[in-house]
C-alpha positions as CSV (number, residue, x, y, z in Angstrom):
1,X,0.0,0.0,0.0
2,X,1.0,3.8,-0.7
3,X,0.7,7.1,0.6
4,X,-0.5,9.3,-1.8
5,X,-0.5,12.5,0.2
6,X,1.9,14.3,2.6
7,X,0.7,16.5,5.5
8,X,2.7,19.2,4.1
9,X,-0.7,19.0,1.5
10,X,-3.1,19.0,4.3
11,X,-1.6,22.5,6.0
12,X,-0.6,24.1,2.8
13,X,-4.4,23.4,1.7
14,X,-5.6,24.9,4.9
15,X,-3.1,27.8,4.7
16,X,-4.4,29.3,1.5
17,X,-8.0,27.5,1.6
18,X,-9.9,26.5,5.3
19,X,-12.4,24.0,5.3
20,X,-16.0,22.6,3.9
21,X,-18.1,19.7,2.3
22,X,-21.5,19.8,-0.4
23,X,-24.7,18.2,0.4
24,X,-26.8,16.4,-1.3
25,X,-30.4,17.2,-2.2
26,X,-31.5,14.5,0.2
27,X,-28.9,15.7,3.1
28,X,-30.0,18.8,2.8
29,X,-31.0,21.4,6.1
30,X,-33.3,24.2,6.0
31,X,-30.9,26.9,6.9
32,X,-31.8,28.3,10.5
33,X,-29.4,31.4,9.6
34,X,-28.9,33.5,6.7
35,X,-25.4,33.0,5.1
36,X,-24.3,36.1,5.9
37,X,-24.9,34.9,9.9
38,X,-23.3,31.8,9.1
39,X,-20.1,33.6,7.7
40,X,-20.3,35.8,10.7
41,X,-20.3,32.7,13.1
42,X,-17.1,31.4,11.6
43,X,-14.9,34.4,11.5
44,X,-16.4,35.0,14.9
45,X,-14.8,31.6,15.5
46,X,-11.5,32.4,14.1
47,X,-11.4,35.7,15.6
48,X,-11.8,34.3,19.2
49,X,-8.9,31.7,18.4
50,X,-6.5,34.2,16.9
51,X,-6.8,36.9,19.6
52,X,-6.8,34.6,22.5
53,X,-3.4,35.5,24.2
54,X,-3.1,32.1,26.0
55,X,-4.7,28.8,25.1
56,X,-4.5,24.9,25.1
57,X,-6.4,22.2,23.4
58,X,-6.4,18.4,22.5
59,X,-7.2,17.6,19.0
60,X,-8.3,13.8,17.5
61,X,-7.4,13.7,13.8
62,X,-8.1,11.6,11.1
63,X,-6.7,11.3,7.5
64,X,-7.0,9.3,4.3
65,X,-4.7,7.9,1.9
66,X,-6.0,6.6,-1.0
67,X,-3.7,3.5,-2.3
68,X,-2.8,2.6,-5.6
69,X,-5.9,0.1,-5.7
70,X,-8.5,3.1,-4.6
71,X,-9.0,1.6,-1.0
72,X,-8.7,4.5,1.6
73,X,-6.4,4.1,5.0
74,X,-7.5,6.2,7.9
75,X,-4.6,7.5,9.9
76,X,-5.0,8.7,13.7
77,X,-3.1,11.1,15.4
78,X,-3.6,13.0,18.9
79,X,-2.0,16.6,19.6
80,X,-1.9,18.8,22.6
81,X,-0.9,22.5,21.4
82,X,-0.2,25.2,24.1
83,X,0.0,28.5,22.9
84,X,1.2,31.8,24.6
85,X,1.9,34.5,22.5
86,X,3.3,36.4,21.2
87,X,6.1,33.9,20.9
88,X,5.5,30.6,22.7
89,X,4.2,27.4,21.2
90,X,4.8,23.9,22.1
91,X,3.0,20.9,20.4
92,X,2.8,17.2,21.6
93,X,1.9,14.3,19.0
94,X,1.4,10.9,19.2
95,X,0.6,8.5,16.2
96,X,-1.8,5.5,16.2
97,X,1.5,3.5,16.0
98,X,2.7,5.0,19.5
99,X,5.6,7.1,18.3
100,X,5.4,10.5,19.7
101,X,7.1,14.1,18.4
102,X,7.1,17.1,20.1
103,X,7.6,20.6,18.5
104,X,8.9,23.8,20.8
105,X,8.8,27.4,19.6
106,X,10.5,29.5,22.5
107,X,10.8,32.7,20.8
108,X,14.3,32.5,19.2
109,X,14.3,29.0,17.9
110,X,12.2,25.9,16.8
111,X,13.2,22.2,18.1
112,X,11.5,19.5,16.9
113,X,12.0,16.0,18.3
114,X,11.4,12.5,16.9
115,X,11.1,10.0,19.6
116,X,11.0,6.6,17.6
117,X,14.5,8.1,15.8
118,X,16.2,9.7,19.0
119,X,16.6,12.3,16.9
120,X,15.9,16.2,17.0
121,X,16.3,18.8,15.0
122,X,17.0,23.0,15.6
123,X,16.3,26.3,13.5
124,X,16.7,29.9,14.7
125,X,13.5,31.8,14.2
126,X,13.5,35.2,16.4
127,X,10.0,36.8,15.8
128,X,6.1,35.6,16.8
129,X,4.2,32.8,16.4
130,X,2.8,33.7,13.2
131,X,5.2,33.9,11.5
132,X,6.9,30.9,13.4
133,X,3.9,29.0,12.0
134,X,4.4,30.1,8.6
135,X,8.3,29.2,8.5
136,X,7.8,26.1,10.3
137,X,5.3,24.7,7.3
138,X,6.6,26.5,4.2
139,X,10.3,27.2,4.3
140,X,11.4,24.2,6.8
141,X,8.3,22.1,4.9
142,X,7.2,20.3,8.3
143,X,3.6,19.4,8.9
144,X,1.8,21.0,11.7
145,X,-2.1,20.1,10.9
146,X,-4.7,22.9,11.1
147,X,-2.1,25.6,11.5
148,X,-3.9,28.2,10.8
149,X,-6.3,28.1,12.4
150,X,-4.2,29.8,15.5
151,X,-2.8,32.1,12.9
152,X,-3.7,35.8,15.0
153,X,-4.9,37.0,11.4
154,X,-7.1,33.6,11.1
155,X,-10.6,35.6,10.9
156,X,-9.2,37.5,7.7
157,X,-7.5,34.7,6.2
158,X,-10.6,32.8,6.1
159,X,-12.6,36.0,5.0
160,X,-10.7,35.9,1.7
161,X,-10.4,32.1,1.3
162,X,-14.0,30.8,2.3
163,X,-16.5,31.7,-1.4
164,X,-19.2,30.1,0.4
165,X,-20.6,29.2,3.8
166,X,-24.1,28.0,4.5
167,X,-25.9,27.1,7.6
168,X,-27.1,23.3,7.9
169,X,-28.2,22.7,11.6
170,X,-28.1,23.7,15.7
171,X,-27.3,19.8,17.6
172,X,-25.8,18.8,20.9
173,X,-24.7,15.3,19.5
174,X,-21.3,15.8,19.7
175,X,-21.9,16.4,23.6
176,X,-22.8,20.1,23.8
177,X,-24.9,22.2,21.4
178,X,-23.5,23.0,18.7
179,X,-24.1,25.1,15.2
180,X,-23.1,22.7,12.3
181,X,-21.8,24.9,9.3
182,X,-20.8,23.9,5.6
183,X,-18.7,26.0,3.3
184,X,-16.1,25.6,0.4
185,X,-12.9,27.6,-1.0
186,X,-11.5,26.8,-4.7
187,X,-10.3,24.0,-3.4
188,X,-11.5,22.5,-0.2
189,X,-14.7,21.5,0.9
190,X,-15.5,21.7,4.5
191,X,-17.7,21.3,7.5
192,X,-17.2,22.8,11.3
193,X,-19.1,22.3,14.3
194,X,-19.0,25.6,16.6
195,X,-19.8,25.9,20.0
196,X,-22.9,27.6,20.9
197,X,-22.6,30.4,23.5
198,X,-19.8,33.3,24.3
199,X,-17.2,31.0,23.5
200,X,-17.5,30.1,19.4
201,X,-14.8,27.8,19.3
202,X,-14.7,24.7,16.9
203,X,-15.7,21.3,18.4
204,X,-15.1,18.9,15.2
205,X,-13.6,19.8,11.6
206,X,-14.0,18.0,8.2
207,X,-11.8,18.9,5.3
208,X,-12.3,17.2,1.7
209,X,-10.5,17.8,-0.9
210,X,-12.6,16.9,-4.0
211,X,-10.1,17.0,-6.6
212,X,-7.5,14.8,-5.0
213,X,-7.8,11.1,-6.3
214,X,-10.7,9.4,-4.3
215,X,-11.9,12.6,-2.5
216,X,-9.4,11.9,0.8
217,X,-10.4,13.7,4.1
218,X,-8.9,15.4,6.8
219,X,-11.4,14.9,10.4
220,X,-10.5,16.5,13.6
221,X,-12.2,16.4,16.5
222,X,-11.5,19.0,19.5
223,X,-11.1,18.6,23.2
224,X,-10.1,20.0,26.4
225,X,-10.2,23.8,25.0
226,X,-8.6,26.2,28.0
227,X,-8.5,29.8,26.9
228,X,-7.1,31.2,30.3
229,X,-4.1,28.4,30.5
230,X,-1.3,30.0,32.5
231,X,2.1,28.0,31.2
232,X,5.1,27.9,32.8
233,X,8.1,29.2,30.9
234,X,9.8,26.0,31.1
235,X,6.8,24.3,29.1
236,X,8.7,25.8,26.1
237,X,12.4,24.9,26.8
238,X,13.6,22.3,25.4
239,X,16.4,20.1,26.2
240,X,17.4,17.5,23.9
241,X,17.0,14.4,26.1
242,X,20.2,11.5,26.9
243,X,21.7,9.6,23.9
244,X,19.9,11.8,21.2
245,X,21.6,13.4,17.9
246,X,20.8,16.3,16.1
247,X,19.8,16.5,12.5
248,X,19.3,19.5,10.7
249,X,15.4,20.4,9.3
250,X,16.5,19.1,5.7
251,X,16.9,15.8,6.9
252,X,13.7,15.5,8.9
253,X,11.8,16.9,5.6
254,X,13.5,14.4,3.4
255,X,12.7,11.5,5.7
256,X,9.3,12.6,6.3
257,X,8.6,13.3,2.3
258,X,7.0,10.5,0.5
259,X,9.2,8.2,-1.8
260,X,8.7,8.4,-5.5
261,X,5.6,7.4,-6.8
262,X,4.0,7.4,-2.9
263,X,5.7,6.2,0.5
264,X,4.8,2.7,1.7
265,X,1.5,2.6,4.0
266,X,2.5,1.0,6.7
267,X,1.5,2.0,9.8
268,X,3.4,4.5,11.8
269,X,5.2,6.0,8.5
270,X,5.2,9.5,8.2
């Protein structure tokens, strides 16, 4: 089996796109809001993310790859990102195969460390998180899903992106109610669940990408949201741990790229 898409795709999709899906006639909701309130409600969403000084959350995601022979494999991850701006991120991964990465922004540099590899890697990078973000997935080409969505400028990047956003439904089946939102950009569909109440923040996220071979998704699902997290400094130091060696960006990008003609599907490959 092969992977057919890299999660450098997936962020630099969401970077100059964001997220939505089409119904069908027979899905289809009687929109409770006019799409002008449902546009509202998601930059109201993003807003509330980007100018949050000081958050955490837990994210679920999902993602296909669709093999030579059509069949889709669903790969899980699960990430805790703390934020703090204006120049503190850290971000804790583990894959359904149990190997877990960590990536630490602590104002002047970025470390990223591979546990399954004892390896980590370094680049200086003096300036904010948003633009630590942006050099961490297009310059270094390392994946970092859903990136912008904590972008501080993420309620004017999906102004621009988003051509359509429609209202579908208001449910609590996801555990608290929520308003369920579709929308597209040129090229992603997408569909978000947002929190009713003061605090608009996302509880579940669907991506699709329709012209990709066998219409491969993207699904996170959101958890443990804290928007007045107090970190400690020392949250966003890192110090590479015993028997560890250092490799510089290029090399984690060229062994996380896919092999010609798709990297092998086995589980746990990047």
């Amino acid at each position: 089996m092969r992977r057919q898409t890299s999660w450098k795709v997936w962020v630099a999709a969401f970077l100059c796109a964001a997220f939505v899906l089409t119904v069908g006639p027979s899905d289809a909701q009687t929109p409770g809001q006019s799409p002008s309130d449902a546009r509202a409600l998601l930059l109201r969403m993003a807003d509330l993310i980007g100018k949050t000084p000081r958050l955490s959350v837990t994210v679920h995601s999902a993602y296909d790859t669709v093999q030579a022979s059509g069949q889709k494999v669903e790969w899980n991850e699960i990430r805790t990102l703390t934020l703090s701006r204006p120049d503190r991120l850290r971000m804790e991964a583990e894959k359904s195969s149990g190997a877990r990465t960590l990536v630490v922004f602590d104002g002047k540099e970025i470390s990223a460390f591979d546990e399954s590899s004892r390896a980590y890697a370094r680049a200086a990078q003096p300036g904010g998180v948003d633009d630590t973000l942006v050099y961490f997935v297009r310059d270094l080409g390392m994946r970092l899903p859903l990136a912008a969505l904590f972008l501080s400028r993420a309620a004017i990047e999906l102004d621009g992106r988003v051509r359509s956003v429609e209202y579908v439904e208001k449910t609590g089946i996801l555990g608290s109610p929520a308003h369920h939102l579709i929308g597209r950009t040129d090229s992603v569909n997408f569909q978000v669940w947002i929190s009713d109440g003061e605090q608009p923040l996302p509880q579940r996220i669907v991506l699709t990408y329709p012209a990709a071979r066998g219409q491969p998704e993207f699904r996170a699902q959101f958890s443990a949201w804290n928007l007045t997290a107090r970190p400690a400094d020392s949250l966003f130091t890192f110090t590479p741990p015993a028997n560890t060696s250092k490799i510089p960006f290029a090399t984690a990008l060229a062994q996380a790229a896919p092999r010609p003609g798709g990297a092998s599907a086995k589980k746990g490959v990047k």
